[in-house]
MIDOSE-1310 file (N, C-alpha, C; in nm, 2 decimals, decimal comma, always signed):
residues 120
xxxx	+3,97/+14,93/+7,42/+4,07/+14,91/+7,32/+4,19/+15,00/+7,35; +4,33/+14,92/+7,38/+4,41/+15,05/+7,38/+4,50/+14,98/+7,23; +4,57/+15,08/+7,18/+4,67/+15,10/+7,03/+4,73/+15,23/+7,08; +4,86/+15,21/+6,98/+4,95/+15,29/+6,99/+4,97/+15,35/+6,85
xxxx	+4,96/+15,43/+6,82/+4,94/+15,52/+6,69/+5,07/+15,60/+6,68; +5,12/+15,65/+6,53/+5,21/+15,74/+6,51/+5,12/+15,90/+6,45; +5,19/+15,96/+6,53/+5,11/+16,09/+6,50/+5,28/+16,17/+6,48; +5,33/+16,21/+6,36/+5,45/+16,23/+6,34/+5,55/+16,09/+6,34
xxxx	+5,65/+16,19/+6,40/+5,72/+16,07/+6,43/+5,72/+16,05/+6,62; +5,58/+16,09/+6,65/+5,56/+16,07/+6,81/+5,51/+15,98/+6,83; +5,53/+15,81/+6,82/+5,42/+15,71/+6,92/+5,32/+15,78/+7,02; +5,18/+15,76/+7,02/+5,14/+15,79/+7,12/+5,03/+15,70/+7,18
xxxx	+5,07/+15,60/+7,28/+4,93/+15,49/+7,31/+4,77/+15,56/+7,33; +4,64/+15,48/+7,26/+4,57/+15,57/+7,29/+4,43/+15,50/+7,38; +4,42/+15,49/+7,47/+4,28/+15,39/+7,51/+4,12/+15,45/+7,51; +4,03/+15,42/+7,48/+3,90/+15,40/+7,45/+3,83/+15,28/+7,51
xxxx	+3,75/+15,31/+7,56/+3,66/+15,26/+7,68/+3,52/+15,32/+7,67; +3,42/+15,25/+7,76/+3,28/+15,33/+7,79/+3,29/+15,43/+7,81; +3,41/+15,50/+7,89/+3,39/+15,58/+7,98/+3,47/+15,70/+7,88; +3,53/+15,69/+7,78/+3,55/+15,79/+7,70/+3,49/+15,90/+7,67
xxxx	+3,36/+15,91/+7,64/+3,29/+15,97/+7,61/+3,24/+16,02/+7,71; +3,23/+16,04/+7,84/+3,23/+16,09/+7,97/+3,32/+16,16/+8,00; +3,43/+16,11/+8,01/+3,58/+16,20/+7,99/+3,57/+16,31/+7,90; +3,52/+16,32/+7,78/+3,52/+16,42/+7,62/+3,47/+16,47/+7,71
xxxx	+3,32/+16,45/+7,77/+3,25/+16,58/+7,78/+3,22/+16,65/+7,92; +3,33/+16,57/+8,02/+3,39/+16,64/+8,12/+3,45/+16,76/+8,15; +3,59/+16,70/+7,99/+3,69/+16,81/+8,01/+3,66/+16,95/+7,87; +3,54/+16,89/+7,78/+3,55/+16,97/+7,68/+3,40/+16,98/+7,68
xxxx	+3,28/+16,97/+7,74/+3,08/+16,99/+7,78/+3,07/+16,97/+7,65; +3,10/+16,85/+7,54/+3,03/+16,85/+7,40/+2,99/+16,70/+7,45; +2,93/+16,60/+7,34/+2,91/+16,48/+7,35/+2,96/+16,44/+7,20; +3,06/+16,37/+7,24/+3,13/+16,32/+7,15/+3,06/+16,19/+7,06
xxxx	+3,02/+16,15/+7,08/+2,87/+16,05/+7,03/+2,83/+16,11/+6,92; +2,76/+16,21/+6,99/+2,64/+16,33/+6,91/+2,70/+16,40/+6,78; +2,87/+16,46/+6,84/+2,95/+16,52/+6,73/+2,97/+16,38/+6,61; +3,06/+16,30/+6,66/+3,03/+16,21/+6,54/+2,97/+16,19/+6,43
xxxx	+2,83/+16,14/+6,49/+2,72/+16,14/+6,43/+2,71/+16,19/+6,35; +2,77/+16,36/+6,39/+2,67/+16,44/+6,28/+2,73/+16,47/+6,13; +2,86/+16,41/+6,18/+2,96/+16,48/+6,08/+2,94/+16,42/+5,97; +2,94/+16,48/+5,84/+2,95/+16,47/+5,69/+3,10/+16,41/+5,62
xxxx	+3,14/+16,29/+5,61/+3,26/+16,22/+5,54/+3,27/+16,27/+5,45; +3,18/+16,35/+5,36/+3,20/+16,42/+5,27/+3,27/+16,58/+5,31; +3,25/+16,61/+5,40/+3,27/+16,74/+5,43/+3,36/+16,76/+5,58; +3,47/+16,77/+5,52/+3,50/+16,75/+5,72/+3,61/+16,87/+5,71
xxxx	+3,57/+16,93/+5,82/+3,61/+17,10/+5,82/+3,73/+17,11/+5,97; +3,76/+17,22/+5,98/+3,86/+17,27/+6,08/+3,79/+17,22/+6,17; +3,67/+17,24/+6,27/+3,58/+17,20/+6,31/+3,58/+17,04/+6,37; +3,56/+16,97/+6,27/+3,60/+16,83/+6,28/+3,71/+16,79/+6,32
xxxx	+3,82/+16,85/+6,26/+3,93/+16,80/+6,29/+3,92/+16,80/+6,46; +3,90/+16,93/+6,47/+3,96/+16,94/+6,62/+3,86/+16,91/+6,73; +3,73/+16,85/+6,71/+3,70/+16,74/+6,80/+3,75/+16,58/+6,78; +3,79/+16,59/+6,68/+3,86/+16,46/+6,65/+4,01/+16,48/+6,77
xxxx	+4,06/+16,53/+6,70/+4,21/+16,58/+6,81/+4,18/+16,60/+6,96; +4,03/+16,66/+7,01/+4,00/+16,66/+7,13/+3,98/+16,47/+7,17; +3,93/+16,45/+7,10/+3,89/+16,30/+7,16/+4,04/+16,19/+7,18; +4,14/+16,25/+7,06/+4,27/+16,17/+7,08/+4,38/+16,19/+7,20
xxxx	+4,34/+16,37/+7,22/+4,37/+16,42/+7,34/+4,34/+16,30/+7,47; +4,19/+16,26/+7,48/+4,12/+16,22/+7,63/+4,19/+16,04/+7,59; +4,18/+16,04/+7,46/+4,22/+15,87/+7,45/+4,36/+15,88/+7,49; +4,47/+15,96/+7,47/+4,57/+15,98/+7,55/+4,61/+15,93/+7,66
xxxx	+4,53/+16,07/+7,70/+4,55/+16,09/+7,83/+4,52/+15,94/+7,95; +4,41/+15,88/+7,90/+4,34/+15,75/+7,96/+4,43/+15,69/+7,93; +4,52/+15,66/+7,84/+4,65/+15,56/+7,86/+4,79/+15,59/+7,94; +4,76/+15,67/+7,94/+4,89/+15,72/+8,02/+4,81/+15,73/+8,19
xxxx	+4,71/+15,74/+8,20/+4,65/+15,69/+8,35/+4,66/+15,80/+8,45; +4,61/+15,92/+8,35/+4,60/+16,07/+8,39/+4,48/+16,08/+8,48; +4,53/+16,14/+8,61/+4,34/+16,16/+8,66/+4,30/+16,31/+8,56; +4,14/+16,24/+8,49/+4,10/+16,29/+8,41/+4,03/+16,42/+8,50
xxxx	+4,00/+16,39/+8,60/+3,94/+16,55/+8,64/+4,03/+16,66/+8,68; +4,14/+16,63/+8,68/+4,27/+16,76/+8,67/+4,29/+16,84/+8,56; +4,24/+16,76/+8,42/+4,27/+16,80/+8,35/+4,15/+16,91/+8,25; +4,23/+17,01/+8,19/+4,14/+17,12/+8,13/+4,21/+17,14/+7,96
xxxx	+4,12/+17,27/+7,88/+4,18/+17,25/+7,78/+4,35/+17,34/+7,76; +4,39/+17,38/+7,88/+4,47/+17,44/+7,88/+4,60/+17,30/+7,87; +4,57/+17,24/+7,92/+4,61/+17,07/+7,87/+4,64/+17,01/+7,74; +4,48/+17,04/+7,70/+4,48/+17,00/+7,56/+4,57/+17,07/+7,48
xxxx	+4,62/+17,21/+7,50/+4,71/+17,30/+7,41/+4,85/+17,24/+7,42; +4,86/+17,23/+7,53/+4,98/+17,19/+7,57/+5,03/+17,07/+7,45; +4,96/+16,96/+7,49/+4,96/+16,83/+7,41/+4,98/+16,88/+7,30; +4,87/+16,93/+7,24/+4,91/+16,96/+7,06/+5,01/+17,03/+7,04
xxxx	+5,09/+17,12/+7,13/+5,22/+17,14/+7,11/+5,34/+17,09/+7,02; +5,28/+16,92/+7,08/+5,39/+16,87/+7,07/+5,42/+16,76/+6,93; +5,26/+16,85/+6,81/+5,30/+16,78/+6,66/+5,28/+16,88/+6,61; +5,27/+16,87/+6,48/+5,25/+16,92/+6,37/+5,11/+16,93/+6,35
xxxx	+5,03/+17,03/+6,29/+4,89/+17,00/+6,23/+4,83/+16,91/+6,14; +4,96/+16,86/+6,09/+4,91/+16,77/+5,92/+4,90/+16,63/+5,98; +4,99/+16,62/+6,11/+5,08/+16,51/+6,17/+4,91/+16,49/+6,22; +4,85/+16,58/+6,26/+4,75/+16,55/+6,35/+4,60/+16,51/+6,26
xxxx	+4,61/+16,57/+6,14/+4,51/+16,52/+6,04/+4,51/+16,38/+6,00; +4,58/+16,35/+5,96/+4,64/+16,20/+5,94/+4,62/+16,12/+6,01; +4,62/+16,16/+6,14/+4,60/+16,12/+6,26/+4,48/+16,06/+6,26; +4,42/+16,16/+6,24/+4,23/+16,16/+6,25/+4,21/+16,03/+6,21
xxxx	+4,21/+15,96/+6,10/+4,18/+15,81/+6,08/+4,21/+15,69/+6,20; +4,30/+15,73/+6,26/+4,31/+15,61/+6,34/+4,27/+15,65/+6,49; +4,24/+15,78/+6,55/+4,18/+15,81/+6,67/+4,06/+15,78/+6,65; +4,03/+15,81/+6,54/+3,84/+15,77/+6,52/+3,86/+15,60/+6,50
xxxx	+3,92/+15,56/+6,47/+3,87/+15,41/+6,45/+3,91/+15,34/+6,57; +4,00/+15,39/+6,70/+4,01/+15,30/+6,78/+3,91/+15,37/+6,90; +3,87/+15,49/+6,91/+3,73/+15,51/+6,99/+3,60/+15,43/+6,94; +3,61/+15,39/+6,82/+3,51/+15,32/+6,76/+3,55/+15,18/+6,75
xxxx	+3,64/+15,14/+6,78/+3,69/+14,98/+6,79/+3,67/+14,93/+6,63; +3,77/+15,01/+6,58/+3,78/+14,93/+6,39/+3,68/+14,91/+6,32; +3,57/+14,99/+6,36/+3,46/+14,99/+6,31/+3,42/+15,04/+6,18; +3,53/+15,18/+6,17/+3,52/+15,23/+6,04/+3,58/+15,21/+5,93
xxxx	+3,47/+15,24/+5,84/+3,55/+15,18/+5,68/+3,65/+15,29/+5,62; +3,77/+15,17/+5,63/+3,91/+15,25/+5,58/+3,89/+15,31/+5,42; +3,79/+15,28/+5,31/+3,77/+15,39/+5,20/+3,72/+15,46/+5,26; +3,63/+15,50/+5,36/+3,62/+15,65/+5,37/+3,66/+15,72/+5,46
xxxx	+3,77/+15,65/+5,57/+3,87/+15,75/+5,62/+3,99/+15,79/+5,47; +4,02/+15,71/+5,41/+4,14/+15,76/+5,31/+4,06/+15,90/+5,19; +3,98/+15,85/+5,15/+3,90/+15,91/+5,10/+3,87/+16,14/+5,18; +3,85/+16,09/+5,26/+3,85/+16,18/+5,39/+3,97/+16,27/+5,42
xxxx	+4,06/+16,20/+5,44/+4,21/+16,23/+5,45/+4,26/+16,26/+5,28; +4,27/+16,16/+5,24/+4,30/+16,30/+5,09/+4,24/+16,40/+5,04; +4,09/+16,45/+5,09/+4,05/+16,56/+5,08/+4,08/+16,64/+5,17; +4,13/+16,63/+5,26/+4,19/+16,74/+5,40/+4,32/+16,78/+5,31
xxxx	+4,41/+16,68/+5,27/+4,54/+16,70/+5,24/+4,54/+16,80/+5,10; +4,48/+16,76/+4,99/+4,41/+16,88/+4,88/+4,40/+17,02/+4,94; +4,31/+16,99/+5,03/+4,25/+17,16/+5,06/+4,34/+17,24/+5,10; +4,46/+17,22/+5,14/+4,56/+17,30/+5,17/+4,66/+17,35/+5,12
């Protein structure tokens, strides 16, 4: 599935494939599957965010038709550079739903995201 998402005011196309989760745990040794899984919609921490942001990073990058094995997290920093933090929270709803192919139920990404936005 590739989509193009607003993260700020930056468009950024993002694609998700099988091979996604290969790429995650290439350039960052977690399994992004496993992280998912574990996470609590009730509870989503600094933590979350930023394997969420990791995974938007690799969905990126795979649209833009980056060879993925060049790339490191010194990469990843780079990229986040180029938003905001809040820009990237907000985010979170729609990187997770197109690695997951619209799978997820939009009351509990909103739900989710107005408790990130509170806590600050």
């Amino acid at each position: 599935m590739q989509k193009t998402i607003k993260i700020g005011d930056v468009e950024v196309a993002m694609r998700a494939s099988a091979a996604t989760a290969i790429r995650y745990r290439n350039i960052f040794h977690g399994d992004i599957m496993k992280e998912l899984m574990e996470m609590d919609p009730e509870k989503i921490d600094a933590s979350v965010i930023e394997k969420i942001q990791k995974l938007g990073f690799v969905m990126a990058k795979s649209a833009e038709g980056v060879t993925m094995t060049m790339l490191t997290e010194d990469d990843y920093v780079a990229w986040l550079d180029k938003f905001d933090s809040i820009d990237l929270m907000t985010a979170s709803k729609d990187i997770v739903s197109i690695y997951l192919g619209g799978k997820v139920s939009e009351s509990e990404l909103k739900k989710t995201e107005t408790e990130n936005l509170t806590e600050k």
